[in-house]
VEXDOFI-833218 format. One line per field, with one value per residue (C-alpha): residue number from 0; residue in three letters; x, y, z. Coordinates in nm, 3 decimals, padded with zeros to 5 digits. Layout:
BEGIN
pos = NUM:... .
code = ALA:... .
xx = X:... .
yy = Y:... .
zz = Z:... .
***
This chain:
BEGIN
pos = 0:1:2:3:4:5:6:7:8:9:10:11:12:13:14:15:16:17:18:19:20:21:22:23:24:25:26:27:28:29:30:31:32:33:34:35:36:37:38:39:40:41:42:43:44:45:46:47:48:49:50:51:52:53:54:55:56:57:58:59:60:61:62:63:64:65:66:67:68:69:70:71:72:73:74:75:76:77:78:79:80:81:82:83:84:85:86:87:88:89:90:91:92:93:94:95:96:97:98:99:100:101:102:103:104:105:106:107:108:109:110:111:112:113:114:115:116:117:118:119:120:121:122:123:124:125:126:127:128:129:130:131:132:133:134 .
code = UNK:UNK:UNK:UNK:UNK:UNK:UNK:UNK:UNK:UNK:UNK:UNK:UNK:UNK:UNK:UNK:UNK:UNK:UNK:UNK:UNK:UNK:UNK:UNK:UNK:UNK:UNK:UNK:UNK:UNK:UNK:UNK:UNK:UNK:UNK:UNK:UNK:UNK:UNK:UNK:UNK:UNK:UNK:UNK:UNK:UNK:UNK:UNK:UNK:UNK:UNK:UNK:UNK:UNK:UNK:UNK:UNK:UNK:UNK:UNK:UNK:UNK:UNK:UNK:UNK:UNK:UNK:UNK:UNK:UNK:UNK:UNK:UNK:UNK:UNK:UNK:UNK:UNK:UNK:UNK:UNK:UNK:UNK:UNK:UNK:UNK:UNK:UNK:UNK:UNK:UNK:UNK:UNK:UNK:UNK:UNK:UNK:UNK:UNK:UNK:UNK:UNK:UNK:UNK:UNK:UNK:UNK:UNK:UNK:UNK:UNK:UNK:UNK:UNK:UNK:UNK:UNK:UNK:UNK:UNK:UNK:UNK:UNK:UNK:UNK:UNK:UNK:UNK:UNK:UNK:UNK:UNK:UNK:UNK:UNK .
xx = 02.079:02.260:02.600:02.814:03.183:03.542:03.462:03.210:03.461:03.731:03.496:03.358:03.735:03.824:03.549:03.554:03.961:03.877:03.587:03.855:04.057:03.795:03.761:04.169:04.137:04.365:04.415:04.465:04.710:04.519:04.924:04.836:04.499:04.630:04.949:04.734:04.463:04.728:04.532:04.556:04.651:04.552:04.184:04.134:04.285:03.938:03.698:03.822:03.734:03.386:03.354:03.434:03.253:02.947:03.029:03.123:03.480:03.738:04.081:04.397:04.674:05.064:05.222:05.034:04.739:04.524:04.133:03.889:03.550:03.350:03.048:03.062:03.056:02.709:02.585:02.733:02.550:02.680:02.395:02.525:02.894:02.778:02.544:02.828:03.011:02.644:02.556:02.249:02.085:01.798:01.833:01.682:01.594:01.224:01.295:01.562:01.565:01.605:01.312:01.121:00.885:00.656:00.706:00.314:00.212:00.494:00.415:00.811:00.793:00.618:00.861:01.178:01.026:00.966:01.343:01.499:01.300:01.416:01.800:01.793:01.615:01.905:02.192:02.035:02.030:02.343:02.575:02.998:03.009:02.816:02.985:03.306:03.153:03.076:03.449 .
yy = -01.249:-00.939:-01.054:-00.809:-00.909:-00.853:-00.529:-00.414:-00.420:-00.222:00.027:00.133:00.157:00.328:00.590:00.624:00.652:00.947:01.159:01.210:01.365:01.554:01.898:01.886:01.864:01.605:01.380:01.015:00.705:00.393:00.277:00.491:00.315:-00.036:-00.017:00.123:-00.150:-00.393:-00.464:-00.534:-00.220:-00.463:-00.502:-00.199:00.018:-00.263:-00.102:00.245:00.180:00.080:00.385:00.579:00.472:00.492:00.861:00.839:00.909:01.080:01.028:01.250:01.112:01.205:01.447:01.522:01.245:00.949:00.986:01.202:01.211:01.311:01.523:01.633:01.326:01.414:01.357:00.977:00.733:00.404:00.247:00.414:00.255:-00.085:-00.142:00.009:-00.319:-00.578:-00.769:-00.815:-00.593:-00.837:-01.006:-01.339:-01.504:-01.420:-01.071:-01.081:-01.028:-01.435:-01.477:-01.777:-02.050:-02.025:-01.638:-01.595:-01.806:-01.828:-01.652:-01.572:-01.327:-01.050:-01.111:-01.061:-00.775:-00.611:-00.721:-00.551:-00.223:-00.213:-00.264:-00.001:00.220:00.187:00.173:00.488:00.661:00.654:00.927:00.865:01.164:01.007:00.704:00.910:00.979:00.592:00.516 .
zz = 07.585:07.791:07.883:07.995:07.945:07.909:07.702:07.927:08.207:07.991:07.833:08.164:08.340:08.003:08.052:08.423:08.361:08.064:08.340:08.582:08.345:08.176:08.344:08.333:07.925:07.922:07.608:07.806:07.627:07.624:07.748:08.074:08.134:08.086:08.288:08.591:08.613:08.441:08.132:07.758:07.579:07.228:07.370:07.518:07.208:07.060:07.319:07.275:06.854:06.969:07.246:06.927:06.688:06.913:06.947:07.345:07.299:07.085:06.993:06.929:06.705:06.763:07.052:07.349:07.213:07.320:07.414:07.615:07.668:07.337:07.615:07.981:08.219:08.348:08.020:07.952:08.161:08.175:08.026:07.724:07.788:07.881:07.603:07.333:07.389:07.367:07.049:07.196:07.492:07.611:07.898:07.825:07.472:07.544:07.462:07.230:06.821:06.789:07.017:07.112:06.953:07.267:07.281:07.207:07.541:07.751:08.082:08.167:07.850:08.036:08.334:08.112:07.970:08.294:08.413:08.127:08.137:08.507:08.440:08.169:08.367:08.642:08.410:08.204:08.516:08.664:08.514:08.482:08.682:08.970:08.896:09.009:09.355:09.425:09.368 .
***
């Protein structure tokens, strides 16, 4: 089932933190992030290897380094963030990859269905950049 948690939280400060900095060029220390929300430079150095690794960020090793954005903060939407950090993206058991014994004539099924094409469609949507102007 969707759950967004802890790591959703710090992946999308991480990002939102990286697309102000963007257009600047900067290279941002995960140390600078976590001392201004006052979080866990440990688990948030953990999101920033799962940004990565999804291709949403890059990192800069030594002098002058730390992370940035890996495209232009229109591009990112935070659908893209958020669902980085899931195990599972479904938003009930009905529509998940364990699924159901009653999936075949259970009448919620179509409901979850419809709920999760809907949240997508709104997190898919929304761009960091815009994301920016709502803060």
């Amino acid at each position: 089932m969707i759950k967004f948690n802890r790591q959703s939280d710090y992946a999308l400060v991480l990002a939102t933190e990286l697309a102000i900095d963007h257009k600047k060029g900067n290279w941002v220390p995960l140390s600078v992030v976590a001392d201004k929300y006052n979080l866990s430079v440990k688990f948030l150095g953990s999101v920033a290897g799962i940004l990565r690794k999804k291709g949403l960020i890059l990192s800069k090793e030594g002098t002058g380094g730390g992370y940035a954005l890996a495209q232009d903060p229109r591009e990112i939407m935070i659908g893209d963030i958020l669902y980085a950090t899931l195990t599972d993206s479904a938003p009930s058991l009905c529509t998940s990859s364990i699924g159901c014994v009653n999936e075949k004539k259970c009448p919620a099924k179509p409901v979850w269905g419809v709920v999760q094409g809907v949240l997508e469609e709104v997190l898919f949507s929304i761009s960091l950049k815009s994301l920016l102007k709502i803060k």
